[in-house]
C-alpha positions as CSV (number, residue, x, y, z in Angstrom):
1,X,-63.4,7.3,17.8
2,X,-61.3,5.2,15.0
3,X,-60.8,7.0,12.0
4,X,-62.5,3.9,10.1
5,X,-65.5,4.5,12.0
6,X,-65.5,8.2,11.3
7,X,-65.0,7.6,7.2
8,X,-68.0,5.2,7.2
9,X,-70.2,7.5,8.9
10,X,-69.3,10.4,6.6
11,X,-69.8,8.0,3.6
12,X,-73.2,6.8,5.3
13,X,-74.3,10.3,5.8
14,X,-73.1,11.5,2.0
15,X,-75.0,8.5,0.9
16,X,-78.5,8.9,2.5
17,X,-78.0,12.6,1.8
18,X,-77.5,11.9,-2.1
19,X,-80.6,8.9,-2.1
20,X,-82.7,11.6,-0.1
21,X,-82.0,14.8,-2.9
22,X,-82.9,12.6,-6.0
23,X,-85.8,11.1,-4.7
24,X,-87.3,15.1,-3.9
25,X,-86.0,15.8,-6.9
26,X,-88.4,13.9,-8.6
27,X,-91.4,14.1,-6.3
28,X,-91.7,17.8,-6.8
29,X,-94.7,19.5,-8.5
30,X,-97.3,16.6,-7.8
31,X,-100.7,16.9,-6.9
32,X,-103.9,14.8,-6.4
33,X,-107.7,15.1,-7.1
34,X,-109.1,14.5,-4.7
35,X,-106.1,15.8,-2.5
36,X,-104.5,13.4,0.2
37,X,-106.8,13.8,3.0
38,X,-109.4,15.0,1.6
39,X,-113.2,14.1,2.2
40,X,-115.4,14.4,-1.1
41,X,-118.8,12.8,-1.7
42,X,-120.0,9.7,-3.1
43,X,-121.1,11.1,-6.8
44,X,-117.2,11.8,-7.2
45,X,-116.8,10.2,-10.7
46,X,-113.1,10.8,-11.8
47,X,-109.7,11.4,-9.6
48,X,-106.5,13.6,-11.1
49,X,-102.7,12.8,-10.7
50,X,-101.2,16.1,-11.6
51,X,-97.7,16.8,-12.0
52,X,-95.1,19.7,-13.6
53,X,-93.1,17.5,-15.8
54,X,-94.8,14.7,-18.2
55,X,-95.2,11.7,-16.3
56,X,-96.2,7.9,-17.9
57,X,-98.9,6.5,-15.6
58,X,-98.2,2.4,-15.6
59,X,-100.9,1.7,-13.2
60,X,-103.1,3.0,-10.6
61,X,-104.9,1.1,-7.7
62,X,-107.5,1.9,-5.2
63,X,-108.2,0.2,-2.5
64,X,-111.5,0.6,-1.2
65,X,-113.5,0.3,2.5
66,X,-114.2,-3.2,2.0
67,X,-110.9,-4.6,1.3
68,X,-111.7,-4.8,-2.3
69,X,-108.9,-3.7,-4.8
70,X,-109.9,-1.2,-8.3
71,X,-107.4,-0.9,-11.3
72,X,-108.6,2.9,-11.9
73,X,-108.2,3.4,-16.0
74,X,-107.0,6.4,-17.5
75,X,-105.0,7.3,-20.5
76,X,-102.3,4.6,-21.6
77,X,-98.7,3.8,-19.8
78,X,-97.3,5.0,-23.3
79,X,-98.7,8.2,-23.4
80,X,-96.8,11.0,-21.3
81,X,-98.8,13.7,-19.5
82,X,-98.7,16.5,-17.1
83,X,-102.2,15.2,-15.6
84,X,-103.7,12.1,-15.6
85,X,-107.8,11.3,-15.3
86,X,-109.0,8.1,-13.7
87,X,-112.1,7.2,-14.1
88,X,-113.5,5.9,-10.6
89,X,-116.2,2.9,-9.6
90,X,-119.2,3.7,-7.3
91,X,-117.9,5.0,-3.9
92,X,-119.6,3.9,-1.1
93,X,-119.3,5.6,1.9
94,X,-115.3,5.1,4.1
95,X,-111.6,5.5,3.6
96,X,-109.9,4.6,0.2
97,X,-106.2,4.4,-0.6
98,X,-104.6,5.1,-4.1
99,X,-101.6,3.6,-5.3
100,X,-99.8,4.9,-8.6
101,X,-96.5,3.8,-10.8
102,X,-94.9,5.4,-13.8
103,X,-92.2,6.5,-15.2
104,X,-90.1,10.2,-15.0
105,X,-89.5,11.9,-18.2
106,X,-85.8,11.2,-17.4
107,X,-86.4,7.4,-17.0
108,X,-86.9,6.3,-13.6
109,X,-89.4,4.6,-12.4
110,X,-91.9,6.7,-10.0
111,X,-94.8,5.6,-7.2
112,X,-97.0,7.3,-4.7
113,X,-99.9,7.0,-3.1
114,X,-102.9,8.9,-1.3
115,X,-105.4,8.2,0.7
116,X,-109.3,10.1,0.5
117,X,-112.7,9.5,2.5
118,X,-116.0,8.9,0.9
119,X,-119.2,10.8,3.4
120,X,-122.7,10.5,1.7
C-alpha cells in the first residue's frame, strides 16, 4: 500500500470519527412523548420533546397517515427549554412521523425526528 493511500485513510478515518463524537455529543439526553415507536390512542392531545440541556425548538412537523403535513405549536423558537409541549390536531387512526429543528445551548443547529402510531 502507498504511504499516500495510507495517510488519507487515517485522515478519513480521524475525520468521520471526530463528525461521529460531536454529533453524539449533542444528541444525548433526548427523549419523546409519545416515545419513537410507540402506539398511543386517538384522544392523545399534546406530544413532549424532552432533553437535558435547554434546547430552542425552531419548528416541529408531523406528518400524518394521509400525506397531510401539521406545523405542531409549542412555546416560541426564542424561548430555551429542557422540554417542549406541542399541542397536536385530531389523530385519526395510522402511522405519523415528527420532524423537529432547534438550536443547542452551545449554538448549533439540531434536528430529529420520530415516528408514532395512532389505534382507536
Amino acid at each position: 500500500m502507498k504511504l499516500h493511500t495510507i495517510l488519507t485513510s487515517a485522515a478519513l478515518s480521524v475525520g468521520l470519527t471526530l463528525s461521529a463524537g460531536a454529533t453524539l455529543a449533542h444528541g444525548k439526553g433526548m427523549m419523546t412523548m409519545p416515545g419513537n415507536g410507540q402506539t398511543v390512542g386517538a384522544d392523545t392531545k399534546v406530544m413532549h420533546l424532552m432533553f437535558k440541556d435547554p434546547m430552542k425548538i425552531t419548528t416541529v412537523t408531523m406528518k400524518a397517515p394521509d400525506g397531510k403535513t401539521y406545523k405542531i405549536n409549542g412555546p416560541a423558537a426564542n424561548e430555551a427549554v429542557k422540554t417542549w409541549e406541542g399541542k397536536l390536531p385530531e389523530l385519526a387512526k395510522g402511522n405519523y412521523k415528527v420532524d423537529w429543528r432547534g438550536m443547542s445551548p452551545d449554538g448549533h443547529p439540531m434536528n430529529g425526528s420520530f415516528a408514532f402510531k395512532v389505534a382507536n
